[in-house]
N, C-alpha and C positions, 0 to 999 in steps of 0.2 A: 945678140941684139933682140932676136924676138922671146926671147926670156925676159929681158928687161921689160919690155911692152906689154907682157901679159902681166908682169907681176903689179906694174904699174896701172895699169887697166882694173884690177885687183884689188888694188887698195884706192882707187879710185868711187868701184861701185860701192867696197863695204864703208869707205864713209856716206857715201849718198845717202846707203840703206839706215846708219845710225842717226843718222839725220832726220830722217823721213818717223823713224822709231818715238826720236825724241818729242815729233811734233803731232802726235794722236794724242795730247793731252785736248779733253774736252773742255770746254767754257761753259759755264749759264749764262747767258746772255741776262739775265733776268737781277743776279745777283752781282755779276764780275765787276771789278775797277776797269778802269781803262787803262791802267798797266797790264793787267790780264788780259782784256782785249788787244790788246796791240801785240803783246807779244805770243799770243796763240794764234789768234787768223791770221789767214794769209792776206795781201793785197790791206791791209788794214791799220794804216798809221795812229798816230797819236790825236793825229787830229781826227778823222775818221773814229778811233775809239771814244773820245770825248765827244763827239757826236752824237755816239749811241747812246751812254750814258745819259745825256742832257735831253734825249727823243725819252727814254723811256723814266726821270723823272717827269716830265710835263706831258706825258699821255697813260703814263701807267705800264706795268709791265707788258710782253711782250706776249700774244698766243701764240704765234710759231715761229718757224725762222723767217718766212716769208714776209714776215714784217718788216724786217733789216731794212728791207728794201725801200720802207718809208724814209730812212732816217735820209738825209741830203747829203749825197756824198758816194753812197752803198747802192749797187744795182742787183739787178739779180744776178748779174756773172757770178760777182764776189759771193750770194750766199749761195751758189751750189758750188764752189770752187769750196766751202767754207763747211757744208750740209752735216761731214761725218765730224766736223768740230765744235759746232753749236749744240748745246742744253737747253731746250727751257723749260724751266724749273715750274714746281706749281704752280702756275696764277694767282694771285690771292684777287677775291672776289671784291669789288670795290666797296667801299664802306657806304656810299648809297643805296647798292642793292642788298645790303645786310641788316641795314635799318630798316628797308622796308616788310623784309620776312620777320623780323622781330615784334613791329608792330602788329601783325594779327592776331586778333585775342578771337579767342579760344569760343566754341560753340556751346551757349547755352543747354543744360537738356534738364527735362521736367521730370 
């Protein structure tokens, strides 16, 4: 009987552990769908993913994780429960401030 319980015990942690395996897959928050959000975070439904989505087309990409925390819905439990599973990916610079470095023209010299 306590054969049985250890052996069960056994295959109880090694699925935990293949589990836990499968789910270090990282996101970029910055690029992902919200089928990739949902189903990589934890605590992070469909709706919660389509949240994020919809936060950072109408405010722009995302500088850290700690932004999550904007979106309605997402506190900060969820992004440090989330930390070793969030990417954010480059930034890209907003096409306001790209225009205005482009317009400097260049210094005269004699």
């Amino acid at each position: 009987m306590k054969s049985f319980a250890v052996i069960l015990k056994s295959l109880f942690l090694a699925l935990l552990l293949s589990a836990n395996a499968h789910a270090l897959d990282k996101v970029d928050i910055n690029t992902a769908s919200a089928e990739e959000l949902n189903r990589i975070l934890t605590n992070v439904g469909p709706s919660k993913a389509e949240a994020i989505v919809d936060h950072r087309q109408a405010n722009g990409p995302f500088k850290s994780a700690e932004e999550l925390a904007l979106v309605k819905g997402i506190g900060l439990k969820t992004v440090e429960r989330n930390r070793d599973l969030i990417d954010v990916g480059a930034t890209m610079a907003p096409a306001k401030r790209a225009a205005k470095t482009a317009a400097v023209k260049p210094v005269e010299r004699r």
